[in-house]
C-alpha positions as a LaTeX table, in Angstrom:
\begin{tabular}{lrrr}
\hline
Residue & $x$ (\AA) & $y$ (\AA) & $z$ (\AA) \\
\hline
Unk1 & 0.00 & 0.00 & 0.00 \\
Unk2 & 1.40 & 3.68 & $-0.94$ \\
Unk3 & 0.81 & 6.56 & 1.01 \\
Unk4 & $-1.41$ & 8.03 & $-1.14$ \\
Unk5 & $-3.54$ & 5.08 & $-1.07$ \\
Unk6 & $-3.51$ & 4.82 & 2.76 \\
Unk7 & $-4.18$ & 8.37 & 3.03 \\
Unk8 & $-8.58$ & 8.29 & 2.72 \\
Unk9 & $-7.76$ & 5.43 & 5.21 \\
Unk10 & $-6.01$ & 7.49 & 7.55 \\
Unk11 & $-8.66$ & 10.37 & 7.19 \\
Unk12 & $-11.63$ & 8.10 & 8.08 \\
Unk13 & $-10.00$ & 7.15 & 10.97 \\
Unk14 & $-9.53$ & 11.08 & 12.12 \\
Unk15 & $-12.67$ & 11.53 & 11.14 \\
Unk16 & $-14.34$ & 9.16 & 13.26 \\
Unk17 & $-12.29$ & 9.75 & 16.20 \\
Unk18 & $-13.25$ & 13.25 & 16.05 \\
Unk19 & $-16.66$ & 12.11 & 15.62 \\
Unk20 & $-16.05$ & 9.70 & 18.65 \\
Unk21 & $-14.95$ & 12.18 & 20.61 \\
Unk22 & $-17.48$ & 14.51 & 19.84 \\
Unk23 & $-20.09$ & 12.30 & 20.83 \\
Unk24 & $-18.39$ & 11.03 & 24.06 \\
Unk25 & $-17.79$ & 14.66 & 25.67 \\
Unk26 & $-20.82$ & 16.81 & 24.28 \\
Unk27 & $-23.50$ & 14.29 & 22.57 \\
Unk28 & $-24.07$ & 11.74 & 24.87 \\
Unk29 & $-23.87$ & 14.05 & 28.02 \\
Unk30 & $-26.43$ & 16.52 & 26.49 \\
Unk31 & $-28.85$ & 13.68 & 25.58 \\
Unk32 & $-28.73$ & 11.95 & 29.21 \\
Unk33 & $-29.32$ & 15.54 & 30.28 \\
Unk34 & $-32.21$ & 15.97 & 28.35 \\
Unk35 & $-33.19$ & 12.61 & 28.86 \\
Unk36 & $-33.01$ & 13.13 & 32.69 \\
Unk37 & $-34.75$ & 16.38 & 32.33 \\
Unk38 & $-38.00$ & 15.25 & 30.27 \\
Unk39 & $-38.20$ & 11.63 & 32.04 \\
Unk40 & $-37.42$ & 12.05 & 36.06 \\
Unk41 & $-38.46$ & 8.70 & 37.15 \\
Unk42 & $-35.27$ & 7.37 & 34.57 \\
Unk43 & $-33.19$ & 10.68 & 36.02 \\
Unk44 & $-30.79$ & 8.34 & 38.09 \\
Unk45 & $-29.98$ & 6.06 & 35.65 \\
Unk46 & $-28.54$ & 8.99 & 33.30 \\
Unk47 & $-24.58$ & 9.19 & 34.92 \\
Unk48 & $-24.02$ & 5.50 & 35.43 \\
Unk49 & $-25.41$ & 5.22 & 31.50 \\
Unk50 & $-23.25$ & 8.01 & 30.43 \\
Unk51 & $-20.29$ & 6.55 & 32.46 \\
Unk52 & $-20.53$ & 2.91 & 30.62 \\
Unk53 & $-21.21$ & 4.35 & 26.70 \\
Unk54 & $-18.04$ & 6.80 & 27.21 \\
Unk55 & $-16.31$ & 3.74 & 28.27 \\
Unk56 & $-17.54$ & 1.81 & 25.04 \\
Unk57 & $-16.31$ & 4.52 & 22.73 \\
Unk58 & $-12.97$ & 5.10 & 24.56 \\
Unk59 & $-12.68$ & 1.20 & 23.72 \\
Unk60 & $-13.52$ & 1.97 & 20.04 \\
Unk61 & $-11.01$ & 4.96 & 19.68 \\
Unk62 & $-8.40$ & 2.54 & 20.87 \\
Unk63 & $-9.91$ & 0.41 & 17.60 \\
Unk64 & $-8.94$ & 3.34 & 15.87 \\
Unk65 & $-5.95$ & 3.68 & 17.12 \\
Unk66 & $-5.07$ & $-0.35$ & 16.40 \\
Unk67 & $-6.33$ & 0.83 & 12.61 \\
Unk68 & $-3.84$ & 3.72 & 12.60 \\
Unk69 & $-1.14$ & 1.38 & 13.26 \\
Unk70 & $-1.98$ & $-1.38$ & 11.02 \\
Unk71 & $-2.41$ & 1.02 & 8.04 \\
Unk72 & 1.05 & 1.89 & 9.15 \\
Unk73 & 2.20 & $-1.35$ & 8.73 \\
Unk74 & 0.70 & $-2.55$ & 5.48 \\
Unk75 & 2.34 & 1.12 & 4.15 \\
Unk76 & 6.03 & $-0.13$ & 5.42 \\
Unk77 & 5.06 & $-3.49$ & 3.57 \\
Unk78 & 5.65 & $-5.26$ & 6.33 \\
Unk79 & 4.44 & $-8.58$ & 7.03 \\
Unk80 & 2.14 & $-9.64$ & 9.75 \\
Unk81 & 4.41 & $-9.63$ & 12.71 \\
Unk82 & 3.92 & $-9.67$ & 16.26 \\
Unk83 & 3.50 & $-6.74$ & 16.41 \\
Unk84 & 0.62 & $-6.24$ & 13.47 \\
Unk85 & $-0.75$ & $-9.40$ & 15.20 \\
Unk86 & $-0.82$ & $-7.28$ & 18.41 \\
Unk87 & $-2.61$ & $-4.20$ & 17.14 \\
Unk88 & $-5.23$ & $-6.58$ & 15.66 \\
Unk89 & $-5.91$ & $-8.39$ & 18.59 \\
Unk90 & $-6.19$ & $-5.06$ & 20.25 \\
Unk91 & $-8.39$ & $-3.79$ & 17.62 \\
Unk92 & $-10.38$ & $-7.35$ & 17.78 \\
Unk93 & $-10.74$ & $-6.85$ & 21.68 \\
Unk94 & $-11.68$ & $-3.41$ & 22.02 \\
Unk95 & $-14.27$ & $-3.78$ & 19.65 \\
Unk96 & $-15.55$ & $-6.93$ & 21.39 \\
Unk97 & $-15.89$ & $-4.94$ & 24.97 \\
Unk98 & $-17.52$ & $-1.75$ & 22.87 \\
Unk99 & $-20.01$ & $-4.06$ & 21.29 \\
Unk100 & $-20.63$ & $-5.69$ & 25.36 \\
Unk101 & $-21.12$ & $-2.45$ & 26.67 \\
Unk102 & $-23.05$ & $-1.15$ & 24.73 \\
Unk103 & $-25.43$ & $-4.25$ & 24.91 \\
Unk104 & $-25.33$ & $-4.14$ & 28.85 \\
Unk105 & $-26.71$ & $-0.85$ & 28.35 \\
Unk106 & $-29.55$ & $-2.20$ & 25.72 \\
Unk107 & $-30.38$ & $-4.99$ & 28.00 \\
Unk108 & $-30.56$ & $-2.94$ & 31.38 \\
Unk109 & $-32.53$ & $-0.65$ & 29.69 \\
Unk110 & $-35.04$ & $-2.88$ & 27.89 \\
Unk111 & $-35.21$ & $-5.68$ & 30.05 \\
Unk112 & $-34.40$ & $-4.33$ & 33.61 \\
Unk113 & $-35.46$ & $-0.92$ & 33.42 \\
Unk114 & $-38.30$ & $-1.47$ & 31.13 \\
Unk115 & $-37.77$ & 1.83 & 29.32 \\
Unk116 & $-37.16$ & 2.70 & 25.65 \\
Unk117 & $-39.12$ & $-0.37$ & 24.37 \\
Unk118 & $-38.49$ & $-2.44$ & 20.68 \\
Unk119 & $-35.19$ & $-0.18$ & 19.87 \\
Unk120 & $-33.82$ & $-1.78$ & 22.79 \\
Unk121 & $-33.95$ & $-5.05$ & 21.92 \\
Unk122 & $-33.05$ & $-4.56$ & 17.98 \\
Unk123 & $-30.05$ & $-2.20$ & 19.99 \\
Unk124 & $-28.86$ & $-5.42$ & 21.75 \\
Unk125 & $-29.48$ & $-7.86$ & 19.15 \\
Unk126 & $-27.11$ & $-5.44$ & 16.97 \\
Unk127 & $-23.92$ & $-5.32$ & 19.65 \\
Unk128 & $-24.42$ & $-8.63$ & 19.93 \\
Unk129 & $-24.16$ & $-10.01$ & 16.71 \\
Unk130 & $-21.01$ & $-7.39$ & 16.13 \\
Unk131 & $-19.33$ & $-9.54$ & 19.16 \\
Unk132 & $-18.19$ & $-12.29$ & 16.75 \\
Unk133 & $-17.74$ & $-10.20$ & 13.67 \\
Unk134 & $-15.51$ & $-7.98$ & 15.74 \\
Unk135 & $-13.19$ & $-10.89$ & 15.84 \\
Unk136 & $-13.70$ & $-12.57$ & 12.56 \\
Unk137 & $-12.46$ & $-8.92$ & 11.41 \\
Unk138 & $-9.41$ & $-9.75$ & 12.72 \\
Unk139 & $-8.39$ & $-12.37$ & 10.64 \\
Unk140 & $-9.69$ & $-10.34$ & 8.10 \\
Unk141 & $-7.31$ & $-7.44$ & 8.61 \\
Unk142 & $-4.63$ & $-9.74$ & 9.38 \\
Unk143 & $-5.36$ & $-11.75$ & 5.63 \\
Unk144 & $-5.14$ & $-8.28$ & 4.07 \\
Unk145 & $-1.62$ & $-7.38$ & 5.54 \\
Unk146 & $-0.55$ & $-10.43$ & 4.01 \\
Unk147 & $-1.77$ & $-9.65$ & 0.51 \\
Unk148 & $-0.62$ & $-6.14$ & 0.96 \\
Unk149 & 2.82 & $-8.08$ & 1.60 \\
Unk150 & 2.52 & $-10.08$ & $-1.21$ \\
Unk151 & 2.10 & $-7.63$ & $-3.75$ \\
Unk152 & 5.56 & $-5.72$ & $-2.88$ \\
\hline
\end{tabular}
């Protein structure tokens, strides 16, 4: 891979870290806020909610950052190393905890809380089926490094 080819790669992931972020320090706050504001009898549940979906996007923008690295590495042409190996068994993970936060919240919220109704199972049902893909990705990212290798 050249850097000019790499480089819409690279952007996306700026873009949705800045999107991430974004959503982790103004969005979701201002929602819960909202949220808290229009619905008191759900009021308390609004911190420890925000509290668990920053976690799950601090796990995806270390994703992102495991995608910054392996771009890296297929533009050095290197083959999958440890170290590529690493990064996408970090990326793997931290999607895999994003995707099982995310559905704690969705099932607290449907099935606990009884709040928010049939979006919160199709929300759960969603995070969970991204559990395995997260990791099947993985190889997937891994089988491209090696073609990337290949071709130099």
């Amino acid at each position: 891979m050249t850097r000019q080819e790499a480089l819409p790669l690279r952007c996306a992931v700026v873009a949705f870290a800045l999107a991430a972020l974004l959503a982790q320090l103004v969005v979701v706050p201002r929602i819960a806020a909202r949220s808290a504001a229009a619905y008191p009898e759900v009021a308390s549940l609004a911190s420890s909610y925000v509290t668990v979906i920053g976690a799950a996007v601090a796990a995806f923008e270390l994703a992102l950052l495991a995608a910054w690295h392996l771009v890296s590495a297929a533009v050095a042409s290197r083959s999958v190393t440890r170290r590529s190996t690493g990064w996408a068994n970090v990326m793997a993970v931290s999607l895999g905890v994003m995707a099982v936060l995310f559905a704690g919240v969705f099932a607290h919220a449907g099935f606990i809380e009884n709040i928010g109704g049939p979006a919160m199972l199709f929300g759960l049902l969603l995070f969970l089926a991204l559990i395995p893909v997260a990791f099947a990705f993985r190889y997937g990212v891994l089988g491209w490094l090696k073609e990337e290798r290949s071709m130099h």
